[in-house]
MMTF fields as JSON, N, C-alpha, C and O atoms, coordinates in Angstrom:
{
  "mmtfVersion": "1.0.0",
  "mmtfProducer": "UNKNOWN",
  "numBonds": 439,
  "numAtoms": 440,
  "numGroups": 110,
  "numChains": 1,
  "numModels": 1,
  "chainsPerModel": [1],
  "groupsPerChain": [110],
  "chainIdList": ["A"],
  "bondAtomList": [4, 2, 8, 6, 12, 10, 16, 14, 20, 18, 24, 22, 28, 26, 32, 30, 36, 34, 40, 38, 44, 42, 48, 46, 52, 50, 56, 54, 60, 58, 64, 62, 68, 66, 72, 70, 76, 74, 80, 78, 84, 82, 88, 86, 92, 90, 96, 94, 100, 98, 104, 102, 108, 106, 112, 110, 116, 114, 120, 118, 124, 122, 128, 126, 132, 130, 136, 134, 140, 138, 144, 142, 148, 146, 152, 150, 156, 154, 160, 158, 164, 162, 168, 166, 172, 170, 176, 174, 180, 178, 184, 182, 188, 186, 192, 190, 196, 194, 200, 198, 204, 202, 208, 206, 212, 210, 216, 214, 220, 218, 224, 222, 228, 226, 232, 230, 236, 234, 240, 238, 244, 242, 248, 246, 252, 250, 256, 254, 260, 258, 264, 262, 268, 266, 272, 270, 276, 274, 280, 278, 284, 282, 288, 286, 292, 290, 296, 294, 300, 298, 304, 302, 308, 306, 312, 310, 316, 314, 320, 318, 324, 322, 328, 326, 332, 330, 336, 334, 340, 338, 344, 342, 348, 346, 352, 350, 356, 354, 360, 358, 364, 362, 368, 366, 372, 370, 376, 374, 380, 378, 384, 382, 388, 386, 392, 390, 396, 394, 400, 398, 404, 402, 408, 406, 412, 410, 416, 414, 420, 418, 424, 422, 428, 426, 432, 430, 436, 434],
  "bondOrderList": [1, 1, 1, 1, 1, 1, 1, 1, 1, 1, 1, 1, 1, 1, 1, 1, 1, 1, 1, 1, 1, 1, 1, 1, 1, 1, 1, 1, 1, 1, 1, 1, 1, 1, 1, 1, 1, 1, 1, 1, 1, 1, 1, 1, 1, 1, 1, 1, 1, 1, 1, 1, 1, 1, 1, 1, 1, 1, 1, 1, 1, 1, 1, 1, 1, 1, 1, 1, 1, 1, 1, 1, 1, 1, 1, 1, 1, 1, 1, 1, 1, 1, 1, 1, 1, 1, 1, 1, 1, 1, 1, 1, 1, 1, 1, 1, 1, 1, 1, 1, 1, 1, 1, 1, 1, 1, 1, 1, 1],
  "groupList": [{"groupName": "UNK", "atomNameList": ["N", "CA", "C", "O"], "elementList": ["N", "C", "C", "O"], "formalChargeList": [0, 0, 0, 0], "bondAtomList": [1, 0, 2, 1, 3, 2], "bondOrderList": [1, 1, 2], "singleLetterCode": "X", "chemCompType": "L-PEPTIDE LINKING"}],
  "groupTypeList": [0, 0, 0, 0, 0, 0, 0, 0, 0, 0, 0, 0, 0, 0, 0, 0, 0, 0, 0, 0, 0, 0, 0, 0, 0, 0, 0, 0, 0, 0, 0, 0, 0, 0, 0, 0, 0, 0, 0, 0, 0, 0, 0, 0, 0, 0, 0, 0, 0, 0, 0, 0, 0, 0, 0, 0, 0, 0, 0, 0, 0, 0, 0, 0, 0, 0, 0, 0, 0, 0, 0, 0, 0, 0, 0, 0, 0, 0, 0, 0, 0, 0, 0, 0, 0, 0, 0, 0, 0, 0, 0, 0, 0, 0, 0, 0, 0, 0, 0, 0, 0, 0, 0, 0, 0, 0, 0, 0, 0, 0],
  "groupIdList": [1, 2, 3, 4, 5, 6, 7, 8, 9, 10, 11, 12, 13, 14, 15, 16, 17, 18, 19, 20, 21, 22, 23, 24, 25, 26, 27, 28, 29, 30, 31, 32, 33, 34, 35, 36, 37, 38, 39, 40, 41, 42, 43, 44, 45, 46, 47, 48, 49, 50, 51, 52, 53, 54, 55, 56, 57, 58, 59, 60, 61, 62, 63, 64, 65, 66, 67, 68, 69, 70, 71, 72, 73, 74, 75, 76, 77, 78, 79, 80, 81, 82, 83, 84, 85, 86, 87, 88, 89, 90, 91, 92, 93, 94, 95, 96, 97, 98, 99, 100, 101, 102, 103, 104, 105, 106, 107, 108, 109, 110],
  "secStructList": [7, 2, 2, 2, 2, 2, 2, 2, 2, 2, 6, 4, 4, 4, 2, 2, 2, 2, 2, 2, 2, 2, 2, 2, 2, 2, 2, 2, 2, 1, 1, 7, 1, 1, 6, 6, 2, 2, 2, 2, 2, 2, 2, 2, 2, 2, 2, 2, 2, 2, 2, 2, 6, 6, 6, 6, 6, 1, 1, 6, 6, 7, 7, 1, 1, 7, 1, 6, 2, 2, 2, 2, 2, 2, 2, 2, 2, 2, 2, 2, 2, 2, 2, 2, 2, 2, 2, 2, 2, 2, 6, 6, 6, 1, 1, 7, 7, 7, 7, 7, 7, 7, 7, 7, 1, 1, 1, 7, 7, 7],
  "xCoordList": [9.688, 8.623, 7.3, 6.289, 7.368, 6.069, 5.385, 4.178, 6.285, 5.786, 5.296, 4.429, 5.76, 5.205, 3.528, 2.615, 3.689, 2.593, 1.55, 0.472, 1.712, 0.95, 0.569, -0.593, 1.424, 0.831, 0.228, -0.692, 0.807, -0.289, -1.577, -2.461, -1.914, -2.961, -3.605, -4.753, -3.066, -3.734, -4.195, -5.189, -3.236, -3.623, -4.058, -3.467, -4.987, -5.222, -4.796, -4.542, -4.493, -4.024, -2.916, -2.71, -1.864, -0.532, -0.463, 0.67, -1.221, -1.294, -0.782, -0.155, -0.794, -0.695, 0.696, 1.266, 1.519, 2.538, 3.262, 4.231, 3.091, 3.651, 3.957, 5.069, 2.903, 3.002, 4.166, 4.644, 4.558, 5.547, 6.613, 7.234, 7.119, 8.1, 8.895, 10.074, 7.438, 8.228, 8.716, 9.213, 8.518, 8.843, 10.484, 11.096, 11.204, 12.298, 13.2, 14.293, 11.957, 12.629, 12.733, 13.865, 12.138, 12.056, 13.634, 14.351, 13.85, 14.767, 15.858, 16.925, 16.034, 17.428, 17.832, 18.981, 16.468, 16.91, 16.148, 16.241, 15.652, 15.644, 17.334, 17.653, 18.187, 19.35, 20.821, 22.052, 19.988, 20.797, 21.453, 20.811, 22.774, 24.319, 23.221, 23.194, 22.547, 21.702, 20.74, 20.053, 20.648, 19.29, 18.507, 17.811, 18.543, 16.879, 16.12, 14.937, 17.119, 16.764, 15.692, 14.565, 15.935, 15.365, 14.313, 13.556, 14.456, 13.568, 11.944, 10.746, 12.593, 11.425, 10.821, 9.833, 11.377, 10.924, 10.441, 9.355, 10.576, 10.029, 8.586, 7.496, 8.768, 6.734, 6.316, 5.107, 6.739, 5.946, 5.5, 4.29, 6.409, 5.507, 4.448, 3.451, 4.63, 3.89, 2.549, 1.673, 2.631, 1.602, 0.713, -0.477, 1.279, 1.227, 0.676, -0.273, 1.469, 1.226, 0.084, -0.838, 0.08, -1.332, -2.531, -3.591, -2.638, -3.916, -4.561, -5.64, -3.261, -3.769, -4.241, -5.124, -3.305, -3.456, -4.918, -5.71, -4.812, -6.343, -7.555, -8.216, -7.711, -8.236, -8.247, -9.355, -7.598, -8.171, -8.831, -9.111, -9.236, -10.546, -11.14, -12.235, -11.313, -12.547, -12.722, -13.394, -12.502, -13.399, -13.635, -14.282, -13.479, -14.029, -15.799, -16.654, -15.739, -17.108, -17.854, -18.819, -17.339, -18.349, -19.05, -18.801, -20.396, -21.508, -21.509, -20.797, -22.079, -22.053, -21.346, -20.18, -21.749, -20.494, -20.401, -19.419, -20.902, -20.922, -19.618, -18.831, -19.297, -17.786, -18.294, -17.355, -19.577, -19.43, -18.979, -18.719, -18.705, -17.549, -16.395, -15.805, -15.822, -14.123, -14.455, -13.534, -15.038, -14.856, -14.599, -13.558, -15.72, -15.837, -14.13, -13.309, -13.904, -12.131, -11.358, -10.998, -11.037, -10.0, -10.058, -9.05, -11.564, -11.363, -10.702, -9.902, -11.013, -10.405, -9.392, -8.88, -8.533, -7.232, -6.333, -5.225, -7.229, -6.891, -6.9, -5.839, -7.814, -7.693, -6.609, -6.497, -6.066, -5.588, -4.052, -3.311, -3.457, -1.891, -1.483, -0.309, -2.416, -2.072, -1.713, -0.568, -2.821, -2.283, -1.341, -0.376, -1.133, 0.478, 1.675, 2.778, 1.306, 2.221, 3.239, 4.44, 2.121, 2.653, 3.057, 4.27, 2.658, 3.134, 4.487, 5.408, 4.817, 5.983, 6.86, 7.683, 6.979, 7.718, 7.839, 8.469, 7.144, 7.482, 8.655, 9.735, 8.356, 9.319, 10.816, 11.835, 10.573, 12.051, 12.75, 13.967, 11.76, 12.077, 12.883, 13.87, 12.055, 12.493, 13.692, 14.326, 13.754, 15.035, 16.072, 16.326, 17.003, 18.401, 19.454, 19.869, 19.903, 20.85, 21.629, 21.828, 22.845, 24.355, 24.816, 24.023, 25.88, 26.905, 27.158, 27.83, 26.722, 27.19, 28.924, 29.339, 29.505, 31.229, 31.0, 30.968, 30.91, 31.831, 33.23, 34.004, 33.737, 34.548, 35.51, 35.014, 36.771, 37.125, 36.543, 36.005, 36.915, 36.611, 37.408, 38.105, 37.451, 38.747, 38.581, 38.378, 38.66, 39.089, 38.088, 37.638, 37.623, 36.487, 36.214, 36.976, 34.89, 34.397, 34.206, 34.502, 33.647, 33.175, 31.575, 30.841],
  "yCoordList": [15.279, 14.702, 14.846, 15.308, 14.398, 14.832, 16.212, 16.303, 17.444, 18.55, 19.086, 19.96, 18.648, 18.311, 18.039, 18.756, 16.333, 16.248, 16.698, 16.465, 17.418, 18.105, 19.517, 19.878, 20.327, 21.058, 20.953, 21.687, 19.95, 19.324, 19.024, 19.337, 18.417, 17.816, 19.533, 19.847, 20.151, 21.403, 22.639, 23.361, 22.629, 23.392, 22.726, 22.946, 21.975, 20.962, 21.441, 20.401, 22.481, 22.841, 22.19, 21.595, 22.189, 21.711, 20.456, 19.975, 19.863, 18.33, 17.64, 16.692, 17.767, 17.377, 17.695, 16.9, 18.941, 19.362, 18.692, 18.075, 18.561, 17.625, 16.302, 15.931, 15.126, 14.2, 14.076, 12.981, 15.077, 14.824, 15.07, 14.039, 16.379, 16.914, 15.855, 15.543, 15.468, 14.233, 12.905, 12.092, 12.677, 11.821, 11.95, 10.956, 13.066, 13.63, 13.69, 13.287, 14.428, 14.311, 12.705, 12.399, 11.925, 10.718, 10.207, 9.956, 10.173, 9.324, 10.304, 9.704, 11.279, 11.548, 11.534, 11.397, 11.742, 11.103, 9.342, 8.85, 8.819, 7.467, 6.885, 5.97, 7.251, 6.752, 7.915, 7.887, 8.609, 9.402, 8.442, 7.438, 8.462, 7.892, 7.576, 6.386, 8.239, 8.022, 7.101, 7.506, 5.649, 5.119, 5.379, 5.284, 6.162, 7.104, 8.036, 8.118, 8.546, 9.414, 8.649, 9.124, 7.952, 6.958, 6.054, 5.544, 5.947, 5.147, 6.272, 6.017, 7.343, 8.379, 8.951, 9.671, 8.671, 9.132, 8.285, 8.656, 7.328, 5.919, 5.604, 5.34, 5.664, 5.851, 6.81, 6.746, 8.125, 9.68, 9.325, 9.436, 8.793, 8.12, 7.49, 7.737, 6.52, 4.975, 5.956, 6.296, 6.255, 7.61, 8.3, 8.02, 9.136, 9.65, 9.033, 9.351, 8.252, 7.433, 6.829, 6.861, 6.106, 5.017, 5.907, 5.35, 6.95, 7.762, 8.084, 7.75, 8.978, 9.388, 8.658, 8.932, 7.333, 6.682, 5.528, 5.055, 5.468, 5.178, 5.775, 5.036, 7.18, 8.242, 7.68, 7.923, 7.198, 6.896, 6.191, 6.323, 4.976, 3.949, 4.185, 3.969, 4.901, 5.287, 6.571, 6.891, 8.019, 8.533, 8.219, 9.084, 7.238, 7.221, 6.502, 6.111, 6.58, 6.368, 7.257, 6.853, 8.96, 9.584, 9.849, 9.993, 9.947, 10.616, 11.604, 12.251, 12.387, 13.723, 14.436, 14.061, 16.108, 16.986, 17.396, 18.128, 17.239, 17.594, 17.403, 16.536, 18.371, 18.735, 18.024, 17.769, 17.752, 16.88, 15.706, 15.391, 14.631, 13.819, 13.83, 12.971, 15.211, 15.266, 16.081, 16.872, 16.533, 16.794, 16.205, 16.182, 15.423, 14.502, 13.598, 13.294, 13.327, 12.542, 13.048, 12.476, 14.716, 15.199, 15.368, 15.534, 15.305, 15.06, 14.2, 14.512, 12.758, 11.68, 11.527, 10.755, 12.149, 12.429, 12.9, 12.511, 14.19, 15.216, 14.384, 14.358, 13.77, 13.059, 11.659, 11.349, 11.082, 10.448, 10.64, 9.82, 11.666, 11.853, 13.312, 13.487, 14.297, 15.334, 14.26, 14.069, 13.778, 13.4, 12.708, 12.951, 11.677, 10.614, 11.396, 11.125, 12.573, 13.163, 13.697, 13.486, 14.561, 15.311, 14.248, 14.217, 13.066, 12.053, 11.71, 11.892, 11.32, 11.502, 12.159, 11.571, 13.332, 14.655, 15.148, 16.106, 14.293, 14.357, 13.366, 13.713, 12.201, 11.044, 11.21, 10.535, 12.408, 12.681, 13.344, 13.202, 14.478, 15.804, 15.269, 15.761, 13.912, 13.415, 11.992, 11.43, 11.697, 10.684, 11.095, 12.261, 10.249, 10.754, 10.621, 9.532, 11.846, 11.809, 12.074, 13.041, 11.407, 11.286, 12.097, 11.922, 12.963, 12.788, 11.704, 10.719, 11.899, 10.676, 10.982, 12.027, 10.033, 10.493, 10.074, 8.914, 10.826, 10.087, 9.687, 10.597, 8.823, 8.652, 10.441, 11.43, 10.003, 11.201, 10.643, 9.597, 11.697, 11.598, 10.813, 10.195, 10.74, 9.302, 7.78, 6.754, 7.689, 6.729, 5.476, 5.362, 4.546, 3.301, 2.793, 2.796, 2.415, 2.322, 0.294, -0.263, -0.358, -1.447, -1.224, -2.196],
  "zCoordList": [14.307, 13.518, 14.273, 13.743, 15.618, 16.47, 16.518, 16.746, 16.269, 16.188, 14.647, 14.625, 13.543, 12.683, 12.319, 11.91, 12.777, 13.495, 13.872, 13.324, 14.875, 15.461, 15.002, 15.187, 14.433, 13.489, 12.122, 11.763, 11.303, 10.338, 10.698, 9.9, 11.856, 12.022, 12.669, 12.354, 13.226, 14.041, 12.444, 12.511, 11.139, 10.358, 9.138, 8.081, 9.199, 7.883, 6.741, 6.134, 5.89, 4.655, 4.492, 3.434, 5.673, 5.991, 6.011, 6.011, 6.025, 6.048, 5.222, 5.694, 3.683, 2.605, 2.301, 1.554, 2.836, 2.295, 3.414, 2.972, 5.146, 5.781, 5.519, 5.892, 4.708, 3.956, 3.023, 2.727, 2.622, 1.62, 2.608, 2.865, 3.401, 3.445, 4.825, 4.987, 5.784, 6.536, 6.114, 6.893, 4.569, 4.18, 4.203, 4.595, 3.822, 3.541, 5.606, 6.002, 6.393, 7.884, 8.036, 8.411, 7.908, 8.192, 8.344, 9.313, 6.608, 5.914, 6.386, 6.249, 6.777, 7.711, 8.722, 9.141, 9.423, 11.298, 11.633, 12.758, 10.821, 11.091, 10.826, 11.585, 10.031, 10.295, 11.095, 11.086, 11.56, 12.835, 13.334, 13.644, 13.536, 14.544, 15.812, 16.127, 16.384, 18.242, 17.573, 16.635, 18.098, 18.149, 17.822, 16.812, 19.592, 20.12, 18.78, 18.449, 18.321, 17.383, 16.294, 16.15, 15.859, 14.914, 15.031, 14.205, 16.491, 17.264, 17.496, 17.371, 17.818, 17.801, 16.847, 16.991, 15.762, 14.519, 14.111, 13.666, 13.979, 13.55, 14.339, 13.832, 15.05, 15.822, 15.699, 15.923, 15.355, 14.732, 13.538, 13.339, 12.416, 11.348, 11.337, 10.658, 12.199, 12.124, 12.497, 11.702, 13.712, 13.886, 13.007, 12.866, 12.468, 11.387, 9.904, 9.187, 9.819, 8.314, 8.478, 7.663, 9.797, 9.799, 10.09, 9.803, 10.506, 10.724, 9.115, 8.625, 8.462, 7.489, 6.462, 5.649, 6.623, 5.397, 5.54, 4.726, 6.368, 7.432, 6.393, 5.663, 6.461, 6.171, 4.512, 4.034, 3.801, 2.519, 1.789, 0.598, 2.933, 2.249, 2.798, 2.28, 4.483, 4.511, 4.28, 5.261, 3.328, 2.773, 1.918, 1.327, 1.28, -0.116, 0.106, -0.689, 1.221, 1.451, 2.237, 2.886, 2.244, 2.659, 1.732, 0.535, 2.587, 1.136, 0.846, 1.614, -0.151, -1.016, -0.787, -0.663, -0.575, -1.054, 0.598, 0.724, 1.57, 2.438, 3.162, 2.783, 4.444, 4.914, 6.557, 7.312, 7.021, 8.06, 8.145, 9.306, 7.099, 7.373, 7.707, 8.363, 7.1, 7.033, 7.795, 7.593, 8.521, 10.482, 11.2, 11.858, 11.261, 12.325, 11.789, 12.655, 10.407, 10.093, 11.127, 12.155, 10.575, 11.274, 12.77, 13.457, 13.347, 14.798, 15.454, 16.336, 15.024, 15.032, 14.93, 15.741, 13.91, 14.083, 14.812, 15.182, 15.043, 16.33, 17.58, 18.205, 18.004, 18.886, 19.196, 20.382, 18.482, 18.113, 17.841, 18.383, 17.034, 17.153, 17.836, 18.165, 18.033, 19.056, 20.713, 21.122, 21.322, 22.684, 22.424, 23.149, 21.454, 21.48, 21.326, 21.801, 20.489, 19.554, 20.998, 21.165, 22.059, 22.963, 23.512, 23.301, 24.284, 25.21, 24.587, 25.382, 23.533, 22.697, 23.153, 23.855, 22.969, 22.812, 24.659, 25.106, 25.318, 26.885, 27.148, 27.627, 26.815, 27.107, 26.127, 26.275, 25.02, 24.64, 25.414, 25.537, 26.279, 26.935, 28.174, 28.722, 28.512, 30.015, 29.693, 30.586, 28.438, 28.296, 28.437, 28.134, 28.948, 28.735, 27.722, 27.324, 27.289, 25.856, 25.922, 26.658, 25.158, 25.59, 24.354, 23.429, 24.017, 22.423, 21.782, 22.086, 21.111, 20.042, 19.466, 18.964, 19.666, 19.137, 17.451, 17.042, 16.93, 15.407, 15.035, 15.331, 14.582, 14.066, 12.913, 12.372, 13.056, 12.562, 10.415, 10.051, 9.662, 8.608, 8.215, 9.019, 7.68, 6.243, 7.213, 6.565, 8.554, 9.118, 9.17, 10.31, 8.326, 8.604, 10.349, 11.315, 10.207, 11.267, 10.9, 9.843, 12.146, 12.268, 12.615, 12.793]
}
């Protein structure tokens, strides 16, 4: 989800189609068997969601047709979930991760 992220925010066209499509990464590794898994995805959103969604009461107050507002936006952004995004995606690189065992098929779990 962090690399996501970070390329949405690096190719703005992608932005909009990331919005939707991490909605979909979300909801399958937030309930990943590993925690961690869920746990990291779950602050790539929060990330994510709160920047952009940030981004919608206040443009509705830039003035005219001009594209120096939604510069200076997406800088802000840039600044904002690129460095977390990577600090992120370090502390996955450097956690430690075990196998997760599943249960065999047919057999109920507790």
């Amino acid at each position: 989800m962090d690399i996501g992220n970070i390329v949405a925010v690096l190719v703005p066209p992608l932005g909009m189609l990331w919005f939707g499509i991490s909605m979909m990464v979300y909801a399958i590794h937030r309930h990943h068997p590993n925690p961690k898994v869920g746990h990291y995805t779950q602050w790539a959103a929060y990330r994510f969601y709160g920047v952009v969604c940030a981004l919608i009461p206040i443009a509705t107050f830039f003035p005219g047709k001009g594209v120096g507002p939604w510069l200076v936006a997406w800088a802000v952004m840039a600044a904002i979930i690129i460095p977390w995004s990577l600090w992120s995606l370090y502390r996955i690189h450097t956690d430690t991760w075990e196998d997760v065992v599943l249960p065999p098929e047919g057999e109920e779990h507790e």
